[in-house]
C-alpha angles and dihedrals in degrees: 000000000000121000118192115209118221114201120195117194110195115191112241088216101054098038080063101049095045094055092050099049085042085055089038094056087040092055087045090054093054099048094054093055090053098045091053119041123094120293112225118239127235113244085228109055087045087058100043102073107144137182103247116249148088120279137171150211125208125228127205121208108172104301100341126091128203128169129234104213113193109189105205132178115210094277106015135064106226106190148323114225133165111236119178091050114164120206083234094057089047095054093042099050104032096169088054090086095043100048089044088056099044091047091043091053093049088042098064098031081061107029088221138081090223128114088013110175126202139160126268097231085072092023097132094039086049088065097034083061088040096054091052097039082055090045106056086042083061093061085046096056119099122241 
């Protein structure tokens, strides 16, 4: 009965550094799969293709007309602005500017009209401003 012992002696040292460049190359792998496949498209910027412009969209308060202008890029809204503003309009409908400016400001930062949230204190002037600000994107869209 002879037994032959077989003794394997494994270094400490390279047996570490082969398991972190073995996790290092893993995690590279990884990285690079994720880096490089292909990014998933929101439904709504596929949707939203415009000619680029300014257009507007008249409201009518009693007897007085403003219009709502919406600048857009083919693919971005720029800004929503009143023009046509009379001082008597503006004194008479003090919320108009305000509301124009807080929707502006949520309209670009989410290229949608969308979820937009406003106060209640300017809550009907808020949709007034809404539904000409959608109205003059609608002339903008492409067909």
């Amino acid at each position: 009965m002879s037994t032959k012992t077989k003794i394997v002696v494994l270094h400490m040292k390279e047996m570490i550094y082969t398991l972190i460049f073995a996790g290092l190359g893993i995690l590279l792998i990884l990285l690079l799969i994720f880096m490089f496949l292909p990014k998933q498209k929101d439904a709504s910027t596929d949707t939203m293709r415009y000619v680029a412009g300014v257009y507007t969209s008249t409201i009518q308060l009693n007897d007085n007309t403003m219009d709502v202008q919406v600048a857009v890029d083919e693919d971005r809204i720029n800004s929503v602005s009143l023009v046509n503003l009379d001082e008597t309009v503006a004194t008479m409908y003090p919320l108009m500017e305000p509301a124009v400016e807080e929707i502006a400001e949520q309209i670009i930062s989410k290229q949608s009209t969308e979820n937009i949230k406003y106060s209640e204190d300017n809550q009907y002037t808020s949709m007034v401003i809404l539904n000409a600000v959608n109205d003059a994107l609608e002339k903008a869209l492409l067909e």
